[in-house]
DRENDO-1510 file (C-alpha; in Angstrom, 1 decimal, always signed):
<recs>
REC; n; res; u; v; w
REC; 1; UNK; +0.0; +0.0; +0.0 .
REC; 2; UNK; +2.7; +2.2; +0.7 .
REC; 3; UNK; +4.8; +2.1; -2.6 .
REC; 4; UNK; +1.1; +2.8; -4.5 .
REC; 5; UNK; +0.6; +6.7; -2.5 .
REC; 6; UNK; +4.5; +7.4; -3.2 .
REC; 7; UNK; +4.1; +5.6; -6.9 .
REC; 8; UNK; +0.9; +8.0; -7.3 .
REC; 9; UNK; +2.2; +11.4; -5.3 .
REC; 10; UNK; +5.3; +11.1; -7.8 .
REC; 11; UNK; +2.9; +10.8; -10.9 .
REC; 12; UNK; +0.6; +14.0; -9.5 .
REC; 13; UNK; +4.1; +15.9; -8.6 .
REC; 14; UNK; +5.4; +14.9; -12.0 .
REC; 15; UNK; +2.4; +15.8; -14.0 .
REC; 16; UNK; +1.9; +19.2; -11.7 .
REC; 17; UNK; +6.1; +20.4; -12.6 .
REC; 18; UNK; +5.4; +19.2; -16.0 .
REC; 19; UNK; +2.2; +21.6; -17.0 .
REC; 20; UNK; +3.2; +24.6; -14.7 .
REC; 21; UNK; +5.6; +26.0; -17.8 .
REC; 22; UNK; +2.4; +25.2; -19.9 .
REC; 23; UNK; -0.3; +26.8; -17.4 .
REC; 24; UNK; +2.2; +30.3; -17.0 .
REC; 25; UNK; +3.2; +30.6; -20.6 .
REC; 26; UNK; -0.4; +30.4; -21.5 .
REC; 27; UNK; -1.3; +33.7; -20.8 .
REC; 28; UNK; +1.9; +35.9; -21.1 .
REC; 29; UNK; +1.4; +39.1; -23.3 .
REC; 30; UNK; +5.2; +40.9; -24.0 .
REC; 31; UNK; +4.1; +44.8; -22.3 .
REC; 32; UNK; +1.1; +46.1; -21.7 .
REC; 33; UNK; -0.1; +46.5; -25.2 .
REC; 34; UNK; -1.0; +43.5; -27.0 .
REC; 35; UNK; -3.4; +42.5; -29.4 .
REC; 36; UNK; -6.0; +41.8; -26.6 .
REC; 37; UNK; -5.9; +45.4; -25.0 .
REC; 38; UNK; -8.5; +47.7; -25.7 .
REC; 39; UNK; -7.1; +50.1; -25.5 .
REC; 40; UNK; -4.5; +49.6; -28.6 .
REC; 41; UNK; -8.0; +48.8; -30.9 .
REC; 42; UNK; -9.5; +52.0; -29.9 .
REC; 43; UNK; -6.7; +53.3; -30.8 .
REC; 44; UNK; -5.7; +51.7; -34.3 .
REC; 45; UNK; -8.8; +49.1; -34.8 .
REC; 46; UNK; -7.8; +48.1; -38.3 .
REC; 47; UNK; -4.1; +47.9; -38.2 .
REC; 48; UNK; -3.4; +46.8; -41.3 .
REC; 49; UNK; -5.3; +49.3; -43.1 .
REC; 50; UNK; -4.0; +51.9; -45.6 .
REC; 51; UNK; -7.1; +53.3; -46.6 .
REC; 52; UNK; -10.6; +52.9; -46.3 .
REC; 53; UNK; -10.8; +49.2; -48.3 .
REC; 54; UNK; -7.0; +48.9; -49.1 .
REC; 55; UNK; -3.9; +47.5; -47.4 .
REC; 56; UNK; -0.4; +49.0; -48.0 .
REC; 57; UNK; +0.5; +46.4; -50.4 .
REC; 58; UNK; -2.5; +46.4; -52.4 .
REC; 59; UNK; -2.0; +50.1; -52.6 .
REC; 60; UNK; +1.6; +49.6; -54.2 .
REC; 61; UNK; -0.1; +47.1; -56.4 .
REC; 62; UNK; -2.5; +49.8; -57.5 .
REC; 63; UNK; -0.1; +51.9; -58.3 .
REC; 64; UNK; +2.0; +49.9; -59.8 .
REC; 65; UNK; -0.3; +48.6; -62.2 .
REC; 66; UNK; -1.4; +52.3; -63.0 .
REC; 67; UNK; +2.0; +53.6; -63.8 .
REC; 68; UNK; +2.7; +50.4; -66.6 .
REC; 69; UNK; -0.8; +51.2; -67.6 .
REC; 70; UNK; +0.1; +55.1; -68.0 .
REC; 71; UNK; +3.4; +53.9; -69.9 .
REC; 72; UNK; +1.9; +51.7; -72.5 .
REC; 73; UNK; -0.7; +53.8; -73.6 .
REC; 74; UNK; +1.9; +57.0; -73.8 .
REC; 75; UNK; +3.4; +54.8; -76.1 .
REC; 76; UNK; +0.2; +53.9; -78.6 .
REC; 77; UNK; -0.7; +58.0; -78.1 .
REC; 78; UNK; +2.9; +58.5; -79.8 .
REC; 79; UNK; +2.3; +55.7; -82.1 .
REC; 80; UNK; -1.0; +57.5; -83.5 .
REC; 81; UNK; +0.0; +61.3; -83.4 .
REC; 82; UNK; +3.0; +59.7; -85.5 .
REC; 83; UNK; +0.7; +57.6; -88.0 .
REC; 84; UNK; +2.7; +54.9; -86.8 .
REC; 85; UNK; -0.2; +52.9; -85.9 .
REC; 86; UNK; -1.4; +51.7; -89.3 .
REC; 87; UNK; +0.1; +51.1; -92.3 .
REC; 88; UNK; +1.0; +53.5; -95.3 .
REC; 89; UNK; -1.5; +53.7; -98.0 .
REC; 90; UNK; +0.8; +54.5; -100.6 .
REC; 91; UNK; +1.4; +52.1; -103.8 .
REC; 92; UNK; +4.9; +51.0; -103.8 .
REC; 93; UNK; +5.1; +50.7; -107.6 .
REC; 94; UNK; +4.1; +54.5; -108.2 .
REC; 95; UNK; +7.1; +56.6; -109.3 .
REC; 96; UNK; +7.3; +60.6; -110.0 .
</recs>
């Protein structure tokens, strides 16, 4: 009878040292501002926000997209004031 309470107060002394790490590391936070606080959402409550419906990289990606845009068609608006758009209409076996 003996060796079963020290057999058993060894597995409940184990099993207690063994989750205390787990129990205490739980429900850390690093400072007091975490993602949890209220305070830090009243005070930024959509983070990742860069604008009303856009984050910072689909903003880039806007404007990214917009400048190649702008480029191309600079380039077919310098093709057409050129006439370099469509081809000549003159006969090649006319002479002078």
């Amino acid at each position: 009878m003996r060796s079963t309470r020290t057999t058993t107060r060894r597995i409940i002394t184990l099993a207690a040292f063994a989750t205390t790490p787990v129990v205490l590391s739980a429900c850390s936070s690093n400072g007091t501002r975490h993602a949890g606080d209220i305070d830090a959402i009243r005070s930024n409550p959509s983070p990742a926000m860069h604008s009303i419906s856009e984050r910072y990289t689909d903003r880039l990606n806007t404007l990214t997209h917009k400048s190649d845009t702008d480029l191309r068609a600079f380039n077919d608006d310098i093709d057409r004031l050129f006439y370099l758009d469509r081809p000549s209409r003159l006969r090649p076996g006319i002479k002078p």
